[in-house]
N, C-alpha and C positions, 0 to 999 in steps of 0.2 A: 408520562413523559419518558421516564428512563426505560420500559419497557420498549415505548416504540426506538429508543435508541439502540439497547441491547440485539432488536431484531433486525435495526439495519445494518449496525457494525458484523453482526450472524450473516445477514445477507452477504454484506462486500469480502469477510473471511471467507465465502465458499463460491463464492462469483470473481474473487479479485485477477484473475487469469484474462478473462472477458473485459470489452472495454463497456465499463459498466458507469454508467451517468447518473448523478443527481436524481434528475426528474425519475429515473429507471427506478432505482432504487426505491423514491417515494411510490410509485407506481404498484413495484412489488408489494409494501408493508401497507398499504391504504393510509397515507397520506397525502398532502399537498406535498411541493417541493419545498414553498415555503417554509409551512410548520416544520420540516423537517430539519432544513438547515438550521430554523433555529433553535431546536430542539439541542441537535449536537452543537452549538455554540456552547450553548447553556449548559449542556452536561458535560461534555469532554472539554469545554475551551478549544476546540478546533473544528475546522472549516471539513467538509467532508470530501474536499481533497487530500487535505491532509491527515485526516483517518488511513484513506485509501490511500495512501504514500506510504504508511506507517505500515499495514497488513505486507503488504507487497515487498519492501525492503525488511519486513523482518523472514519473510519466506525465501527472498535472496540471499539471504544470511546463512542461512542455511544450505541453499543449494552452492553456495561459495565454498561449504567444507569441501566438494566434493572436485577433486583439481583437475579433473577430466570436464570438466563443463569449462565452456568459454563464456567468458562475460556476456559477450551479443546475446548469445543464448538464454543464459539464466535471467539477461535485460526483458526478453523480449517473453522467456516464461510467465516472468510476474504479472505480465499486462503491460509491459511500459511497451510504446510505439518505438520511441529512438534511442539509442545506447549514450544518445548528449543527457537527455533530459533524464533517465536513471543515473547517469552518473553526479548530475547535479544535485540531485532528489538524496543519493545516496549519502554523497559527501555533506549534503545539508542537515541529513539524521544522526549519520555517524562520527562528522569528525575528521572522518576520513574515507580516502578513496576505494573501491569496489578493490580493488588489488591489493592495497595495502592492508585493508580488513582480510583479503583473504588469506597475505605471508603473515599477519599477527596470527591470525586462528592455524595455519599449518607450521608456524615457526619457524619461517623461514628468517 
């Protein structure tokens, strides 16, 4: 179980850019979508949207030190479609907003 976990959260760290789905995923690692989802229940406590939320916002975290990228952009690097729903995603993780995280880490 935690293997086929390990290989899918593998999978979505180096796919997370792509809009990568559920079914895709199990597709890749030779499982159901099923067993899959419930696998990551079981193991992480989370849905594997919210895996995939998780990779992605922490990769914007990073692309956030860099104060020449604009948010649209670094929204739209991660994989997210629209800069509503990263910003929701963001502020859901963080705490806080995509810009406010980004004057904490530059010290503004």
């Amino acid at each position: 179980g935690s293997f086929i976990v390990s290989n899918a959260v593998q999978y979505m760290q180096e796919h997370f850019q792509e809009k990568i789905t559920l079914p895709e995923v199990a597709e890749k690692i030779y499982v159901s979508q099923w067993h899959l989802s419930k696998l990551l229940n079981r193991h992480t406590g989370q849905s594997f949207s919210d895996i995939l939320n998780h990779v992605r916002i922490e990769h914007a975290k990073e692309l956030l030190k860099d104060p020449s990228l604009r948010i649209g952009d670094i929204s739209e690097q991660v994989g997210f479609l629209d800069l509503a729903h990263f910003s929701r995603v963001f502020k859901k993780q963080e705490g806080v907003s995509a810009n406010e995280y980004r004057n904490q880490v530059l010290g503004k």
